[in-house]
Backbone atoms as SQL, in Angstrom:
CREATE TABLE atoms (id INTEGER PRIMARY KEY, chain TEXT, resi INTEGER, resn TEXT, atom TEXT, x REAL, y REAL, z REAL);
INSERT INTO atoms VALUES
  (1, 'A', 1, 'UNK', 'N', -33.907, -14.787, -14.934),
  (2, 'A', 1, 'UNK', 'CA', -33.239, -13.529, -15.226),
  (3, 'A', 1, 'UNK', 'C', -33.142, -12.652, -13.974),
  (4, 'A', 2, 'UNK', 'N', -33.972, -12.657, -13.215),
  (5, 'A', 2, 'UNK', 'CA', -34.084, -11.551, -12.130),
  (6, 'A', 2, 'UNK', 'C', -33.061, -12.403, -11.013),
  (7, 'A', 3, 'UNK', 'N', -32.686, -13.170, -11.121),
  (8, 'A', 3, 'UNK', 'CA', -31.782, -14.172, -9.774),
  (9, 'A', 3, 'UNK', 'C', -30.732, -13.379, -10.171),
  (10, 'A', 4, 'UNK', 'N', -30.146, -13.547, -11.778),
  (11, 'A', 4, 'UNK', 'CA', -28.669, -12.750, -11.690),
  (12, 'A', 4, 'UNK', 'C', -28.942, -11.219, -11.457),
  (13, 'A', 5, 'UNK', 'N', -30.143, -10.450, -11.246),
  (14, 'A', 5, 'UNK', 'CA', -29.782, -8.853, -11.296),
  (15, 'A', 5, 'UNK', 'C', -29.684, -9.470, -9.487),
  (16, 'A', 6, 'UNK', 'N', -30.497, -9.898, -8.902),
  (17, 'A', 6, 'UNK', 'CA', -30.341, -9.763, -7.458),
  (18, 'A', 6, 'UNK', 'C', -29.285, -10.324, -7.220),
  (19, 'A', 7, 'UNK', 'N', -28.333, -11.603, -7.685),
  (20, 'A', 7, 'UNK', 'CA', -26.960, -11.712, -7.455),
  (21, 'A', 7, 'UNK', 'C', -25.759, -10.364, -7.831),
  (22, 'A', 8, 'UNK', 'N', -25.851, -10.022, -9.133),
  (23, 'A', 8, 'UNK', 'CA', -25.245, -8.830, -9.563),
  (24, 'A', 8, 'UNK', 'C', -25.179, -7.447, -8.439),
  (25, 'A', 9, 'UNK', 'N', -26.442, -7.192, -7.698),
  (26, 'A', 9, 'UNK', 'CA', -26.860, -5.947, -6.953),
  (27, 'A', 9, 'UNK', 'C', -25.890, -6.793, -5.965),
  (28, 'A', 10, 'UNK', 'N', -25.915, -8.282, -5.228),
  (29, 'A', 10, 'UNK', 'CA', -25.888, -8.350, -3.833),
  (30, 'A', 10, 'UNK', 'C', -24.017, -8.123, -4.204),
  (31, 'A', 11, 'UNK', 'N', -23.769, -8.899, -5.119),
  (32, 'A', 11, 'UNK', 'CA', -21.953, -8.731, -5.101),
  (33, 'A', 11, 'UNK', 'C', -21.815, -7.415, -5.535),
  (34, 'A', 12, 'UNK', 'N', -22.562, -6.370, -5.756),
  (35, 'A', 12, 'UNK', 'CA', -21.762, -4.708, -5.895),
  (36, 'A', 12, 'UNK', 'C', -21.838, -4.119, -4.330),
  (37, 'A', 13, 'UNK', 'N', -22.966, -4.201, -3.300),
  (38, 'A', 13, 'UNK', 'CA', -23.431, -4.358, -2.232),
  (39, 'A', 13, 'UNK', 'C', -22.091, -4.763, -1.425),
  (40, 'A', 14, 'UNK', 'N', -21.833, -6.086, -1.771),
  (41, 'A', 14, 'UNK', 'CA', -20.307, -6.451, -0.942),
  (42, 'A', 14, 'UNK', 'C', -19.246, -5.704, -1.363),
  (43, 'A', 15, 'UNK', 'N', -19.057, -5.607, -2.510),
  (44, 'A', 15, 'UNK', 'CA', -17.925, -4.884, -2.898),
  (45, 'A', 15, 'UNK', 'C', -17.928, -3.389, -2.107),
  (46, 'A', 16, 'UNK', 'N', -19.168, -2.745, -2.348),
  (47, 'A', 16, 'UNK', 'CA', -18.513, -1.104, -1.788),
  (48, 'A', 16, 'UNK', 'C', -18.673, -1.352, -0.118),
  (49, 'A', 17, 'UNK', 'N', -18.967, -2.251, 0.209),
  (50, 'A', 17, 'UNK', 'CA', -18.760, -2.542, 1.699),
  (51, 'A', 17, 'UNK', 'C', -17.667, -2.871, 2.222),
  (52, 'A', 18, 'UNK', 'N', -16.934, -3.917, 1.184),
  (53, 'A', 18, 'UNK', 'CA', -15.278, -4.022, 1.797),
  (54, 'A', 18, 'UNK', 'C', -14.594, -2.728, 1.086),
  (55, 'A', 19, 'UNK', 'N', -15.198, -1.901, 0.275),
  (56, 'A', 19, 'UNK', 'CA', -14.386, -0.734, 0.284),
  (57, 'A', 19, 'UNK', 'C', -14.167, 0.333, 0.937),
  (58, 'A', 20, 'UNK', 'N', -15.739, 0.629, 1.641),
  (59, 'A', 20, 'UNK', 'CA', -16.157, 1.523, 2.907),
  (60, 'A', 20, 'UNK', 'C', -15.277, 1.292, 3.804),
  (61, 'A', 21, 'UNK', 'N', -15.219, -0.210, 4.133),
  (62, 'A', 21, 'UNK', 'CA', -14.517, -0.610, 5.357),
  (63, 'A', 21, 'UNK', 'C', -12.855, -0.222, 5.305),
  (64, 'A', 22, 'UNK', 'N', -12.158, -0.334, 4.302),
  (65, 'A', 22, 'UNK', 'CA', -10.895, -0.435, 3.311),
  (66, 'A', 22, 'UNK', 'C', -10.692, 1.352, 3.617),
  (67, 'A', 23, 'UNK', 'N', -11.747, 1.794, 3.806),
  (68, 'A', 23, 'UNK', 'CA', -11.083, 3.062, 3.671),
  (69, 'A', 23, 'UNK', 'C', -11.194, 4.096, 5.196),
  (70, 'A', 24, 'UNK', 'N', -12.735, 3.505, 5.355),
  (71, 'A', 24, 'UNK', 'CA', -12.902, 3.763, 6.861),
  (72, 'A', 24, 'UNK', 'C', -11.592, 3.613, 7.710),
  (73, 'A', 25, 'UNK', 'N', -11.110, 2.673, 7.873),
  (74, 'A', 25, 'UNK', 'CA', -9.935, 2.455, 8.483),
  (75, 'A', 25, 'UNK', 'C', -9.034, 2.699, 8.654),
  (76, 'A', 26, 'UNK', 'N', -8.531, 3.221, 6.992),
  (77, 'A', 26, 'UNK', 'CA', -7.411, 4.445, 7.277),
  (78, 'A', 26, 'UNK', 'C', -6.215, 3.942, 7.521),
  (79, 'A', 27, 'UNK', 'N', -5.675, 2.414, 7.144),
  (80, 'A', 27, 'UNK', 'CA', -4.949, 1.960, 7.308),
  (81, 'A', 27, 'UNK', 'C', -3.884, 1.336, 6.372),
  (82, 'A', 28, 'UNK', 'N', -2.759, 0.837, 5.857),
  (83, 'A', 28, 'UNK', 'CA', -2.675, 0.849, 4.583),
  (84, 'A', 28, 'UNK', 'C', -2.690, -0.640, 4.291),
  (85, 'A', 29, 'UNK', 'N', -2.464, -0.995, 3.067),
  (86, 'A', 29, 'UNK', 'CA', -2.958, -1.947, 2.673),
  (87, 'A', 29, 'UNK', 'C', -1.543, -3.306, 3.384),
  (88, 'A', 30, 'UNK', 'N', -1.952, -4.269, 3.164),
  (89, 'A', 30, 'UNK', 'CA', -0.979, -5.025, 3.533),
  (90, 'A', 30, 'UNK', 'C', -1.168, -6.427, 3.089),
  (91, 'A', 31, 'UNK', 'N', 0.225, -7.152, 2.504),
  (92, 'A', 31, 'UNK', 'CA', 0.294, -8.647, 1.976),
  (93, 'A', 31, 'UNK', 'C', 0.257, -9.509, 2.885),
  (94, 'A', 32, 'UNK', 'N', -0.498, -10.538, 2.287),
  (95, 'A', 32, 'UNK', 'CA', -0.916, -11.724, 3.158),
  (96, 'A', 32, 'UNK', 'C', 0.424, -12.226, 3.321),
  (97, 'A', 33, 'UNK', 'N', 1.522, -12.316, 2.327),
  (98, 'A', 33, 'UNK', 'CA', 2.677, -13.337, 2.135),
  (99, 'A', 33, 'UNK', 'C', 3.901, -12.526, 3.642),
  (100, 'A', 34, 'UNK', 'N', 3.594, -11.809, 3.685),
  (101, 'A', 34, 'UNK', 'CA', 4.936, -11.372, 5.016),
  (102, 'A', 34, 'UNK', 'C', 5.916, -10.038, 4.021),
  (103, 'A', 35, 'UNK', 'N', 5.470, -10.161, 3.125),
  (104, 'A', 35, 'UNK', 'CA', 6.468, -9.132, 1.782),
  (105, 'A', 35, 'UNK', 'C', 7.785, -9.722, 1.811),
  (106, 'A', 36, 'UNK', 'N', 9.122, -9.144, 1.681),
  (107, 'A', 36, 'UNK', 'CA', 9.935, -9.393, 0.986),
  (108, 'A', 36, 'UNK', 'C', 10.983, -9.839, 1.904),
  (109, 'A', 37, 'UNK', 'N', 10.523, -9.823, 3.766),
  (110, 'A', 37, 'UNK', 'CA', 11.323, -10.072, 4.768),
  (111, 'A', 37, 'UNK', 'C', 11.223, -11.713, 4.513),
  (112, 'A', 38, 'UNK', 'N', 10.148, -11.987, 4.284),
  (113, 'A', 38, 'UNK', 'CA', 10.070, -13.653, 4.133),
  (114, 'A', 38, 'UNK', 'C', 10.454, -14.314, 3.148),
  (115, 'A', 39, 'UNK', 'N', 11.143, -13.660, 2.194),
  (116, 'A', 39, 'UNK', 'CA', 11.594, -14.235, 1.240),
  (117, 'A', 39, 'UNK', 'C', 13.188, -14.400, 1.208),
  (118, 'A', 40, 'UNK', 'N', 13.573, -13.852, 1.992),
  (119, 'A', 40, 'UNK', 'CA', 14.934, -13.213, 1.959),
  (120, 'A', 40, 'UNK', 'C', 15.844, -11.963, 0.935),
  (121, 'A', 41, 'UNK', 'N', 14.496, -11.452, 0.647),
  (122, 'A', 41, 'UNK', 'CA', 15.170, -10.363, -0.073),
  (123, 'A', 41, 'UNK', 'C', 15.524, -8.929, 0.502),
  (124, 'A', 42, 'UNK', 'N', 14.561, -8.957, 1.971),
  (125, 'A', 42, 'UNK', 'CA', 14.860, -7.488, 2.536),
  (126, 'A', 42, 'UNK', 'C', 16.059, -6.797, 2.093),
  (127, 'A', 43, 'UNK', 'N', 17.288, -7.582, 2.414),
  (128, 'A', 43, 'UNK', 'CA', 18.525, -6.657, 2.863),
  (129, 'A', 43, 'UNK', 'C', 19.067, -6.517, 1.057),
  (130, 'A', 44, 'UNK', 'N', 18.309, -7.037, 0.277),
  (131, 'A', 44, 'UNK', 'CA', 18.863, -6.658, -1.219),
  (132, 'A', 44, 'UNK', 'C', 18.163, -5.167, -1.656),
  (133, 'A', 45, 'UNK', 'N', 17.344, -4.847, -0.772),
  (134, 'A', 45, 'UNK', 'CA', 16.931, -3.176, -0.925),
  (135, 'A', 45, 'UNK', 'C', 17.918, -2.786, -1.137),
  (136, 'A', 46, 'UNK', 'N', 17.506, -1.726, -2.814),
  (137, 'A', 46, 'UNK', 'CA', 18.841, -0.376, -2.612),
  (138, 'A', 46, 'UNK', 'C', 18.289, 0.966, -1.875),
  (139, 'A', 47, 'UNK', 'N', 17.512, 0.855, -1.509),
  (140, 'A', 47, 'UNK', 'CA', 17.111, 1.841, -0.702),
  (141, 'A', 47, 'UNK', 'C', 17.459, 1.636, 0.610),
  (142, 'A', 48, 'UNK', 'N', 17.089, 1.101, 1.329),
  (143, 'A', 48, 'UNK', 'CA', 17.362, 1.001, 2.798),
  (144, 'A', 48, 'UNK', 'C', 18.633, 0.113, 2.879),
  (145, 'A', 49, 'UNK', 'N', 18.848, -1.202, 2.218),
  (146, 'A', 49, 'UNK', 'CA', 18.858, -2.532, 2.636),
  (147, 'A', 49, 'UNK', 'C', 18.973, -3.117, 4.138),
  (148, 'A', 50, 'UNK', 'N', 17.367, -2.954, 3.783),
  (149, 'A', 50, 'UNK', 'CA', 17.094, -3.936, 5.051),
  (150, 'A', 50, 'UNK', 'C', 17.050, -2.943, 6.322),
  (151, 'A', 51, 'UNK', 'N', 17.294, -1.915, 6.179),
  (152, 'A', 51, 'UNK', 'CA', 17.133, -1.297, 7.695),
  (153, 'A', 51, 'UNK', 'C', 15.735, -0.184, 7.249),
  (154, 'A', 52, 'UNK', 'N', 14.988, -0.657, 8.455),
  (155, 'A', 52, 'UNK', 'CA', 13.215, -0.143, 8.442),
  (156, 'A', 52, 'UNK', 'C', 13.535, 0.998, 9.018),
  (157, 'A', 53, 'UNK', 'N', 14.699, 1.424, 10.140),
  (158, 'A', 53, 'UNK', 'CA', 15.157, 3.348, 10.055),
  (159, 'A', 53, 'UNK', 'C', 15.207, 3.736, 8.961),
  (160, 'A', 54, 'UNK', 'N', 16.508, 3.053, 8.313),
  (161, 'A', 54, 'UNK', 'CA', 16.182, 4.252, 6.904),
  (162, 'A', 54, 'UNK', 'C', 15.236, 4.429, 6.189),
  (163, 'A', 55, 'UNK', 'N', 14.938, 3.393, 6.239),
  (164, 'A', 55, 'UNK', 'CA', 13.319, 3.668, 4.695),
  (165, 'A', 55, 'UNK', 'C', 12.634, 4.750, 5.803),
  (166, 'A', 56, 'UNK', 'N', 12.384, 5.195, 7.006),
  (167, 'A', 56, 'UNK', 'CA', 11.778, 6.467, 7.503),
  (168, 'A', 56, 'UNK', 'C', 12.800, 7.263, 7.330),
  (169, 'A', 57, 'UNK', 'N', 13.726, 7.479, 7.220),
  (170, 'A', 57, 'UNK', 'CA', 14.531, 8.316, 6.628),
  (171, 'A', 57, 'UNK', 'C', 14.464, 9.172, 5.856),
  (172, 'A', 58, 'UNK', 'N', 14.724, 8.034, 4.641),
  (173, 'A', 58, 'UNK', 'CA', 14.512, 8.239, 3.479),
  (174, 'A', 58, 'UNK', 'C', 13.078, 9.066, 3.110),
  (175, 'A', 59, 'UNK', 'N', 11.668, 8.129, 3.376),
  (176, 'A', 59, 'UNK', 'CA', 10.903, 8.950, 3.371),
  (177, 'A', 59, 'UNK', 'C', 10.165, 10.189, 3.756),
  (178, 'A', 60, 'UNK', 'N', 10.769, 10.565, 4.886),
  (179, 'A', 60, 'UNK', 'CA', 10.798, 11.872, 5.710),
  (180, 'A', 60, 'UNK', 'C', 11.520, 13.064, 4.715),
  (181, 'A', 61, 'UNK', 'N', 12.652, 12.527, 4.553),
  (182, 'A', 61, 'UNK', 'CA', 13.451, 13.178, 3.375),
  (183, 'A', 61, 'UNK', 'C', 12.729, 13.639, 2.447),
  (184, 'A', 62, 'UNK', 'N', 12.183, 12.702, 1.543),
  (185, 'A', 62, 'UNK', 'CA', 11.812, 12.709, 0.386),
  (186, 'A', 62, 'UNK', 'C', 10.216, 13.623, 0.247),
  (187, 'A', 63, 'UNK', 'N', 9.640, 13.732, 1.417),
  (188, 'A', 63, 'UNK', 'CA', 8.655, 14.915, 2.225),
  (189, 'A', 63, 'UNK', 'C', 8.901, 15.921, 2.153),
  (190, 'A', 64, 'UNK', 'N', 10.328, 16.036, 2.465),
  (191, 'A', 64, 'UNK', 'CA', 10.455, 17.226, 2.988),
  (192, 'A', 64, 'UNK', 'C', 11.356, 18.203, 1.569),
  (193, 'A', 65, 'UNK', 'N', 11.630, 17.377, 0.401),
  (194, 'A', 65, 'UNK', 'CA', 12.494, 17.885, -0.808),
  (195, 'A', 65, 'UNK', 'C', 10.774, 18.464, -1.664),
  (196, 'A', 66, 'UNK', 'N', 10.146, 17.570, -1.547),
  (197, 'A', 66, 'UNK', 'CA', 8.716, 17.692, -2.227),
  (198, 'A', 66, 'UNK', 'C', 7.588, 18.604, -1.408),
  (199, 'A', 67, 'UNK', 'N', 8.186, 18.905, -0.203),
  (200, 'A', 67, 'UNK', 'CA', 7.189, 19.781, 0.344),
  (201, 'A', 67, 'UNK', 'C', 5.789, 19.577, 0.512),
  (202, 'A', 68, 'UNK', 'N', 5.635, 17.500, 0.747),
  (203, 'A', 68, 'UNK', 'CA', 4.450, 17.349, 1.056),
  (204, 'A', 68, 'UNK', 'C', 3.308, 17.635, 0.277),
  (205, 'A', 69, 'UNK', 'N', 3.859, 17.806, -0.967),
  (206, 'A', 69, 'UNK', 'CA', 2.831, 17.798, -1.631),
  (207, 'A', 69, 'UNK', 'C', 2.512, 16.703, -2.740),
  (208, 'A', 70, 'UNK', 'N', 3.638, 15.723, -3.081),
  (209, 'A', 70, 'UNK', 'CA', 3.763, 14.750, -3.777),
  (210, 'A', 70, 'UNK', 'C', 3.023, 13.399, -3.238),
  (211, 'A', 71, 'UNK', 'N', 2.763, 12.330, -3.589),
  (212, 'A', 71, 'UNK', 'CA', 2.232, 11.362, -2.973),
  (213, 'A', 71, 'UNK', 'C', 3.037, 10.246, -3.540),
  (214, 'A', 72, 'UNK', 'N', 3.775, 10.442, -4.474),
  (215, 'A', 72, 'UNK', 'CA', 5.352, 9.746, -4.573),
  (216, 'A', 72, 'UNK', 'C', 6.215, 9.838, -5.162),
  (217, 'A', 73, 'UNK', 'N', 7.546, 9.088, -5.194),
  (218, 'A', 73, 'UNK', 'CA', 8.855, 9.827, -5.759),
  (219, 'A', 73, 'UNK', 'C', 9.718, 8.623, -6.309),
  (220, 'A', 74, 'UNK', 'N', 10.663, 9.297, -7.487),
  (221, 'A', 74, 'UNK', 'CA', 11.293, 8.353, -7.871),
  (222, 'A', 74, 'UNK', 'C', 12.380, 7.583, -6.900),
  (223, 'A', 75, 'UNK', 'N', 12.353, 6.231, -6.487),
  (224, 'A', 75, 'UNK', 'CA', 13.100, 5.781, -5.772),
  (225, 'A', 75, 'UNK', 'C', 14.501, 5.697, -5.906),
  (226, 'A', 76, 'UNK', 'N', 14.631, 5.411, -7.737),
  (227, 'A', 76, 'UNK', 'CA', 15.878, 5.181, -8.479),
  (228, 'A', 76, 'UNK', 'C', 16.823, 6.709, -8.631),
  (229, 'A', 77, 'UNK', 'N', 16.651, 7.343, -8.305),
  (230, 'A', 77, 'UNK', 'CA', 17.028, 8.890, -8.288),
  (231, 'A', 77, 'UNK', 'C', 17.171, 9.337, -6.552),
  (232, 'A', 78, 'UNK', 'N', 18.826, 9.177, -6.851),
  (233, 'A', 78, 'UNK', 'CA', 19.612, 9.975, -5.714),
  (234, 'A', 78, 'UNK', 'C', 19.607, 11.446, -5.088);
């Protein structure tokens, strides 16, 4: 009985450690697969399609209608 509490403790132990780290970093998250450039779907964005200016664009925009205070917005809405 006491093997699984010390297994149980050691995998919560790892867990808030890759979360410490996850956040320490300050970086955002990112897919192993390449996202949607590797698939060939980039340029079927209706948002940008396919151009990585606009999506800063866009989101600069969308900052600046919300006044920075939102943390996100409807994409489907012009």
């Amino acid at each position: 009985m006491t093997i699984f509490i010390f297994a149980f403790i050691a995998m919560v132990l790892i867990m808030t450690g890759m979360a410490l780290g996850a956040i320490l970093q300050n970086k955002p998250l990112k897919g192993s697969c390449g996202g949607l450039n590797n698939i060939g779907m980039k340029q079927d964005c209706e948002i940008c399609g396919g151009d990585d200016d606009e999506c800063k664009k866009e989101q600069e925009r969308q900052q600046r209608l919300a006044g920075g205070a939102d943390l996100a917005y409807d994409a489907t809405k012009r």
